[in-house]
C-alpha positions in Angstrom: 41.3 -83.5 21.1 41.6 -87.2 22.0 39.5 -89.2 24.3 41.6 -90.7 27.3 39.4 -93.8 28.5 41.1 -94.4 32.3 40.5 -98.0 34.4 41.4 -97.0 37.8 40.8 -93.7 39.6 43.3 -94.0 42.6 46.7 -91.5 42.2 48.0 -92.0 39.2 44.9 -92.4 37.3 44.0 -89.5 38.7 47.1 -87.6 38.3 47.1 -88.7 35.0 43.1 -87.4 34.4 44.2 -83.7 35.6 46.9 -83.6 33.3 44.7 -84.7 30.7 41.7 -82.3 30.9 44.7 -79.3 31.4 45.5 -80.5 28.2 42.5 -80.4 26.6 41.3 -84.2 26.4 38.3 -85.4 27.1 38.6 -88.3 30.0 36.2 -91.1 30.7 37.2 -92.2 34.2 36.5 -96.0 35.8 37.3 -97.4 39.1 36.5 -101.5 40.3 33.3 -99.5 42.2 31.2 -97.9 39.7 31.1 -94.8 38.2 28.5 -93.7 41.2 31.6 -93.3 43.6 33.5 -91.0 40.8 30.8 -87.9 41.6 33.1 -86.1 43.7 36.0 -86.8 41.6 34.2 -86.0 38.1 33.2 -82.8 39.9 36.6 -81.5 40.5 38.2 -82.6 36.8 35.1 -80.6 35.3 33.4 -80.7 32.2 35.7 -82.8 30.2 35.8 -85.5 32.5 32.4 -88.3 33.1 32.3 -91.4 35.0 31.7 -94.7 33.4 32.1 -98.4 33.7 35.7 -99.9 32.9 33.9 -101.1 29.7 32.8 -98.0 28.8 35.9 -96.3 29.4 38.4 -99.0 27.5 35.2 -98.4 24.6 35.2 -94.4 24.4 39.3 -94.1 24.7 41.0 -93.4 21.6 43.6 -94.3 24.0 43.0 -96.2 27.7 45.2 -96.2 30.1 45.5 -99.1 32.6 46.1 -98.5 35.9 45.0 -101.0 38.4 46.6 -103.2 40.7 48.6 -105.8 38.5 47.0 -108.7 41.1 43.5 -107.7 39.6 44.2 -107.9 35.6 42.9 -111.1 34.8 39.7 -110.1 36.1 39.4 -107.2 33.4 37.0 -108.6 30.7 39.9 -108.1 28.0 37.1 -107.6 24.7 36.9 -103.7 25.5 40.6 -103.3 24.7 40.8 -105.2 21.4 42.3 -102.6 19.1 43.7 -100.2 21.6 46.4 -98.4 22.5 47.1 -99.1 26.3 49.6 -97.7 28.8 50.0 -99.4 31.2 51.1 -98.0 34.3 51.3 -101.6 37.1 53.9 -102.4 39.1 53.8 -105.8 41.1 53.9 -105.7 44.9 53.8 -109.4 46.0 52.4 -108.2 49.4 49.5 -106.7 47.5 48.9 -108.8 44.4 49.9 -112.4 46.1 52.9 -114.4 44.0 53.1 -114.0 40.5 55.0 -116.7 39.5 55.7 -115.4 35.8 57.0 -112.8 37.5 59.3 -114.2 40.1 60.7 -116.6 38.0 61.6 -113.8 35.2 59.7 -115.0 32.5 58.4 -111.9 31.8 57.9 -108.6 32.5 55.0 -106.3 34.5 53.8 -104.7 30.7 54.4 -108.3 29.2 51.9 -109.6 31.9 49.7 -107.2 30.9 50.0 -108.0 27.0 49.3 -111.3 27.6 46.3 -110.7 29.0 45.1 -107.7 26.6 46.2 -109.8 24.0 44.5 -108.0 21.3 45.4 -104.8 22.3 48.8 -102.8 21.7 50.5 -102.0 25.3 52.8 -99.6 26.3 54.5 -99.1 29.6 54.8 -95.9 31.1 53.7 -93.8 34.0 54.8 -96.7 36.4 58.2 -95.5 37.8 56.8 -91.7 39.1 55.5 -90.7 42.1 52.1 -89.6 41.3 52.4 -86.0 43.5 55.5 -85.3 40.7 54.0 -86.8 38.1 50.8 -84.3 39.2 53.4 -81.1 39.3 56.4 -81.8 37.2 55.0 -81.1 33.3 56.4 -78.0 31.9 55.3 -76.3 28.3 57.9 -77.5 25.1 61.2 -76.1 25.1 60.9 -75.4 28.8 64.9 -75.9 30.3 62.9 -77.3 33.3 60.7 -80.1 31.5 61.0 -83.5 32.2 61.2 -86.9 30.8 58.9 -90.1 31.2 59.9 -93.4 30.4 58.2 -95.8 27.8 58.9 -99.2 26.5 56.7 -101.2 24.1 56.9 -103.4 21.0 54.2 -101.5 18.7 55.4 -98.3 16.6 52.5 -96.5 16.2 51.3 -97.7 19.7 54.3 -95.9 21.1 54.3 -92.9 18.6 50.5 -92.6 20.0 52.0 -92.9 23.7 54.3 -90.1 23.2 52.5 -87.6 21.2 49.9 -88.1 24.2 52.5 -87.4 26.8 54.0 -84.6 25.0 50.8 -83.2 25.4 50.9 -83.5 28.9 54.3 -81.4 29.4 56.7 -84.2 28.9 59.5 -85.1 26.7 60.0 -88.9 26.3 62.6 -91.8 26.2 62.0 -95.2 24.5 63.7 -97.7 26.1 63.0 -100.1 23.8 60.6 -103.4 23.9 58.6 -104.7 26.3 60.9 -107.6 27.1 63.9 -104.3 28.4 61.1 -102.9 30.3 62.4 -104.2 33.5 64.5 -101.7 33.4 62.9 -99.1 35.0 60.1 -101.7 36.8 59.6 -101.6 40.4 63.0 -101.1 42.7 65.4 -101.3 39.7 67.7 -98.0 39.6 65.5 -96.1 37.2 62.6 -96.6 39.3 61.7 -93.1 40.8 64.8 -92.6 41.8 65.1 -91.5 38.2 63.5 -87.9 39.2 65.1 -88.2 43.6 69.0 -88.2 42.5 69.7 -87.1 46.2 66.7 -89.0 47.3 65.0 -85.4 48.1 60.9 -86.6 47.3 60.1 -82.7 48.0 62.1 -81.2 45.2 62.3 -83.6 42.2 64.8 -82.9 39.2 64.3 -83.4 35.8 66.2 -86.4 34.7 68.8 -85.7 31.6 69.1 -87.9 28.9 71.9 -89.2 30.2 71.0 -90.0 33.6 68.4 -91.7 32.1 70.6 -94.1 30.1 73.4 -94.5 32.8 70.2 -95.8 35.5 68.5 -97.7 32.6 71.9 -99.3 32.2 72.4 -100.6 35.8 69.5 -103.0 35.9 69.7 -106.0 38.0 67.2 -108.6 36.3 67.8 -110.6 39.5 66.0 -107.8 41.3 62.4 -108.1 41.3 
């Protein structure tokens, strides 16, 4: 099985880390705090999880998923991630990460923010636009009529075939939505943010999104919003 190398242990890195060792991957799990406040954390993912340094992490993943808050990227050291496939699941909360003026100004997007600064590795968005309690609960075996869908957008082929054959192993189907430039379509507070998997806005019982709900919310983007 792969090696899932994951920079940030709050929910959905760690939603993300039990999924993976259900799975069968081996996960190397970071946080900003060192991998001596992961003990607990490591204990309860089991044997196929270990703590490391970010560096470590980005180094053992055959893929590395990037989860921190998008107001600390630039102060990832981006030479671990050369080379990589990286999801990256950020989403920008001004009140949190301070003005980003790329971002407010629309001259690019939360993944292209990301790229930039990973420049030499291949990023993919996904995991951002799920609550992590259904992203923890929601995966469902192939060819379940109950399994749901996860949103990805990035400009790399085999980055994204890597991304979904990853997720698929998870207990998710998936939907390209194209580049990173269109992945503001389903960014923060746009209409296939989580409402995506909350049609009725019920958090407590999510629904599977179909295909085309999924195209009819990726359709009514705002690019003035956010």
């Amino acid at each position: 099985m792969t090696t899932i190398g994951i920079i940030g242990s709050g929910n959905i890195g760690t939603a993300v880390a039990q999924l993976a060792v259900a799975a069968g991957h081996d996960v190397v799990l970071a946080n900003s705090r060192g991998p001596q406040t992961l003990t607990d954390k490591i204990a309860e993912l089991g044997p196929k999880a270990r703590a490391a340094t970010a560096a470590e992490a980005a180094q053992a993943g055959d893929l590395v998923v990037f989860t921190i808050p998008l107001g600390k990227v630039e102060e990832v050291d981006p030479a671990p991630f050369v080379g990589k496939v990286v999801l990256d699941t950020c989403n920008y909360y001004p009140e949190r990460d301070g003005d980003i003026a790329a971002l407010d100004e629309k001259q690019t997007t939360t993944t292209g923010l990301v790229q930039q600064h990973l420049a030499g590795a291949h990023v993919v968005k996904a995991f951002n636009n799920i609550f992590s309690a259904h992203l923890a609960t929601m995966q469902r075996p192939a060819g379940a009529a109950d399994r749901s869908t996860l949103l990805i957008a990035g400009d790399d082929a085999d980055a994204k075939r890597a991304a979904t054959e990853f997720i698929e192993s998870l207990g998710y189907d998936v939907y390209d939505t194209g580049s990173i430039a269109d992945s503001w379509r389903f960014q923060r507070d746009q209409a296939a943010y989580v409402g995506v998997y909350t049609p009725d806005g019920d958090f407590q019982h999510p629904t599977p999104p179909t295909r085309e709900r999924i195209e009819q919310l990726l359709g009514q983007g705002d690019r003035s919003i956010r």
